[in-house]
C-alpha positions as CSV (number, residue, x, y, z in Angstrom):
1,X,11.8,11.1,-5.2
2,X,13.3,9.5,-1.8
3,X,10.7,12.1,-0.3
4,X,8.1,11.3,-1.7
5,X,9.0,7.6,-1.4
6,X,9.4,8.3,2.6
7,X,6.4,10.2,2.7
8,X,4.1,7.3,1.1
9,X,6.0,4.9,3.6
10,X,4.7,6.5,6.2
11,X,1.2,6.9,4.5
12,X,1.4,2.5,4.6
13,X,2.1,2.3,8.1
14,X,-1.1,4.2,8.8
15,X,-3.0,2.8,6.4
16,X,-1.7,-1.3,7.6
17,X,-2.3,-0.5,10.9
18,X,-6.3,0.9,10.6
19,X,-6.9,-1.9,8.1
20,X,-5.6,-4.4,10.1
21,X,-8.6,-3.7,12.6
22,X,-10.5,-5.9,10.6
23,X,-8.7,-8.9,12.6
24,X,-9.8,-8.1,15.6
25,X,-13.0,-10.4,14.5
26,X,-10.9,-13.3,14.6
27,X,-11.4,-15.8,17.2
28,X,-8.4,-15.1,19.0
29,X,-9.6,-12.0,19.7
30,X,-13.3,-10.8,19.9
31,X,-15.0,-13.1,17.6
32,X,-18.5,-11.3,17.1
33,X,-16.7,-7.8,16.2
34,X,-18.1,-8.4,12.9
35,X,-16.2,-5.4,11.4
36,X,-17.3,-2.9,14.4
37,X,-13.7,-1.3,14.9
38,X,-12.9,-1.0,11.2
39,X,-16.1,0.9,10.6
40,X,-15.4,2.8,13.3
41,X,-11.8,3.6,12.8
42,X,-12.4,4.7,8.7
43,X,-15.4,6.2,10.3
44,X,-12.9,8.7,11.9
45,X,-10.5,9.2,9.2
46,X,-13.8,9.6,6.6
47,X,-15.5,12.1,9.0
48,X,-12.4,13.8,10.8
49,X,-11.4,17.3,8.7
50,X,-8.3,17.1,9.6
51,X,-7.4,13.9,7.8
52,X,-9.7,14.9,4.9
53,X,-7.2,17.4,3.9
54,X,-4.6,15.4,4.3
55,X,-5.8,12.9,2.0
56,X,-5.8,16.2,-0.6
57,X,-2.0,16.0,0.4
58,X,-1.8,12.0,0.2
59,X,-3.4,12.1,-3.6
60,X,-1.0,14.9,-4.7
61,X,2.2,12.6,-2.9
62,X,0.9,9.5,-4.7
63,X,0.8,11.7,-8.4
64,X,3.9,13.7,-7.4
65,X,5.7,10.2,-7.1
66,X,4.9,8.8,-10.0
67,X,5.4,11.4,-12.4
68,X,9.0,11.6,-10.6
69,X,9.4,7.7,-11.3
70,X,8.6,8.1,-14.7
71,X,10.7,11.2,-15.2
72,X,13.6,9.3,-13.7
73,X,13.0,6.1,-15.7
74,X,13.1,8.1,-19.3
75,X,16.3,9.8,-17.9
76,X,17.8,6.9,-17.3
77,X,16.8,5.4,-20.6
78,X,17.8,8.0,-22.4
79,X,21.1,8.5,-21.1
80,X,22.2,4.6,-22.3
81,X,20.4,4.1,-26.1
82,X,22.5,1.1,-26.3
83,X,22.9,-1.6,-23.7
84,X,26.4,-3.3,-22.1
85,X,27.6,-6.2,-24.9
86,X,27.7,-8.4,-21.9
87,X,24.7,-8.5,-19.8
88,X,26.0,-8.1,-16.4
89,X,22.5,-10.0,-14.7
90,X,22.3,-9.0,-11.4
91,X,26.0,-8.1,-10.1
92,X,25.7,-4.9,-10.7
93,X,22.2,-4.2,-9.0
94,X,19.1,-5.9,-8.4
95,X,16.6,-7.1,-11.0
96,X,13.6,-5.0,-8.4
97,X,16.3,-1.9,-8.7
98,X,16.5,-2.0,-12.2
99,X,12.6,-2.8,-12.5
100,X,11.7,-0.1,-10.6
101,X,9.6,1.4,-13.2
102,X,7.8,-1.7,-14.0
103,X,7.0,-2.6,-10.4
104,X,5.7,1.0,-9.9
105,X,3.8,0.9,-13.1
106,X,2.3,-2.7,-11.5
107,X,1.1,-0.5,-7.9
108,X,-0.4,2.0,-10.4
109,X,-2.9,-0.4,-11.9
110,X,-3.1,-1.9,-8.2
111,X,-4.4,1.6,-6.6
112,X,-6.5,2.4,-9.8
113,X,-8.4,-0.6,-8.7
114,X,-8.4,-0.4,-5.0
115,X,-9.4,2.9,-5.1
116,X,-12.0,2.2,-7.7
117,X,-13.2,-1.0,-4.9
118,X,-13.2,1.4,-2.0
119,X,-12.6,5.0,-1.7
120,X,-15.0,6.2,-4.3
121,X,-18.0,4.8,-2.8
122,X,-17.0,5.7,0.8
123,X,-16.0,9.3,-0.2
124,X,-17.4,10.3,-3.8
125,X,-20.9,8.3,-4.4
126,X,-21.7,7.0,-0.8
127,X,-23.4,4.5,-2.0
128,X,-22.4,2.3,1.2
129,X,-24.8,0.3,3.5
130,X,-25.2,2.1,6.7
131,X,-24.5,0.2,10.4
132,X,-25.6,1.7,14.1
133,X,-23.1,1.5,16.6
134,X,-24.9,3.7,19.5
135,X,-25.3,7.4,18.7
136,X,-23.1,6.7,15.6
137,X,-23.9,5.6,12.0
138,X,-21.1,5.0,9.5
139,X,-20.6,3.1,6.4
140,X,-20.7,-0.3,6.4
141,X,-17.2,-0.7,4.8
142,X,-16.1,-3.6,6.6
143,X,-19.4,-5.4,4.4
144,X,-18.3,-3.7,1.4
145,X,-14.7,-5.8,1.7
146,X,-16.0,-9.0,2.2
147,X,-18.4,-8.5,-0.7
148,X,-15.5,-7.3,-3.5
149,X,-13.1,-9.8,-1.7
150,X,-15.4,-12.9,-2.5
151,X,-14.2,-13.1,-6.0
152,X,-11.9,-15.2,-6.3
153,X,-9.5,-12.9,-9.0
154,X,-10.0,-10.1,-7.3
155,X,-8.1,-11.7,-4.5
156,X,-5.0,-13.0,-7.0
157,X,-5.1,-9.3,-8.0
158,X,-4.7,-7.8,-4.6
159,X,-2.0,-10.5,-3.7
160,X,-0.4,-9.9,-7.1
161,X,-0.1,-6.0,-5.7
162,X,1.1,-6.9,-2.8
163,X,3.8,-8.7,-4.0
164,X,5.1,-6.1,-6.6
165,X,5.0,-3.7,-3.5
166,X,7.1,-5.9,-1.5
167,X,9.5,-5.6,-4.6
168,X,8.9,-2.1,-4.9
169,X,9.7,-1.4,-1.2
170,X,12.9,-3.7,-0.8
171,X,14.5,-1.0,-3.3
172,X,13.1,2.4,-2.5
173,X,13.0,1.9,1.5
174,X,16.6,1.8,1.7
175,X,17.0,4.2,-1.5
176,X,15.1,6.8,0.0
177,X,17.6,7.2,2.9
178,X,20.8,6.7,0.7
179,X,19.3,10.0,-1.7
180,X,18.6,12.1,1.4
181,X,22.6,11.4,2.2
182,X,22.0,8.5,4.6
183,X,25.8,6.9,4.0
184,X,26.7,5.9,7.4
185,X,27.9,2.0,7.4
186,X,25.8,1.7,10.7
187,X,23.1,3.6,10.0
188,X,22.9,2.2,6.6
189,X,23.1,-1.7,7.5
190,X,20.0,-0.7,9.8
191,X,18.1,0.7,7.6
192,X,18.5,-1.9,5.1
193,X,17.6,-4.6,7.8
194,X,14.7,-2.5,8.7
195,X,13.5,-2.0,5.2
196,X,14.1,-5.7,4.4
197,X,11.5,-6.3,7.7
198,X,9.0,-3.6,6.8
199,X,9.1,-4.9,2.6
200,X,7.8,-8.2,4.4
201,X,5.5,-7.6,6.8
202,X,3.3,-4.5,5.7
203,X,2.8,-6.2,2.3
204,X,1.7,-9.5,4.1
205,X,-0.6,-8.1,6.2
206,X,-1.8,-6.5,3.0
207,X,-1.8,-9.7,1.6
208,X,-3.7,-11.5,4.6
209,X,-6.7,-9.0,4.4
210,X,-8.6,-10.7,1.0
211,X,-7.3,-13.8,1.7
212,X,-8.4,-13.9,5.4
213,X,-12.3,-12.8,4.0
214,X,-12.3,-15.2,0.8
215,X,-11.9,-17.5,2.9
216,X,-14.0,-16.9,5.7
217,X,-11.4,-16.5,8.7
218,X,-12.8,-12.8,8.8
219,X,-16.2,-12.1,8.4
């Protein structure tokens, strides 16, 4: 499971960082990008062999993981039938480590969706409009965002994900290391400050990619 977990962590940072490109169309930056480095960037991961297996790898990671979190969940069920007489709240752990299983049920439903909005017609049906940049064509997928992310609940879905990921992450970042036999005070108080910083930031950028579109910041 902490694996798996770190495995999928490192999956996010990849994925964060190449969507992120989208940004560089903000003003700040180089305004009339219009989506020409995202395109070009899942161009290469869409195109490059290499990472086509690796997705093979990624899908198996993703399916490995949660039949592991469900596995652990009924264990853990099963073991206590009958609950303390006196609910101990949260001084014993966490309400998002005892709700693992609910947040990662959540991120399920999430990805069904996402991959529904994007993978499928950029790698099954190809059914994307296609944009020229020189010698290249790729799909238009940068379009293909700003399209789905122009409903309104379709946004308060993705944000709604990206919260129970931040959730999700602020227990099994830190988790992971501690199962692997991570136990060192030091060590231990930096990784939990790190996974406190990463739990924030990748799922706001997350966050920051429909919300920058439906409203028009990127576009």
């Amino acid at each position: 499971m902490g694996l798996t977990g770190l495995f999928l962590i490192s999956f996010l940072v990849v994925h964060v960082g190449l969507n992120a490109t989208i940004f560089n169309d903000l003003p700040y930056f180089e305004e009339n990008d219009n989506g020409r480095m995202f395109n070009k960037a899942a161009h290469f991961m869409g195109s490059t062999v290499v990472i086509r297996i690796m997705e093979i790898g990624l899908f198996a990671g993703i399916i490995l993981h949660v039949v592991q979190g469900y596995v652990l969940e009924f264990k853990n069920r099963s073991r206590r039938k009958v609950g303390y007489k006196v609910a101990m709240g949260t001084k014993g752990s966490t309400w998002y480590s005892k709700s693992m299983g609910l947040l990662g049920t959540l991120l399920l439903l999430f990805l069904i969706m996402h991959v529904s909005h994007f993978w499928v017609p950029s790698r099954v049906t190809h059914d994307l409009a296609p944009v020229q940049y020189g010698d290249m064509e790729a799909h238009n997928l940068f379009a293909k965002m700003y399209e789905v992310f122009q409903n309104g609940w379709v946004v308060i879905l993705y944000v709604l994900g990206c919260f129970s990921l931040a959730w999700h992450l602020l227990h099994g970042f830190q988790s992971a290391f501690r199962t692997l036999g991570v136990h060192n005070k030091k060590y231990i108080t930096l990784i939990q400050a790190t996974g406190v910083g990463f739990s924030i930031l990748v799922p706001v950028l997350f966050a920051l990619m429909p919300i920058g579109m439906y409203f028009h910041w990127v576009q």
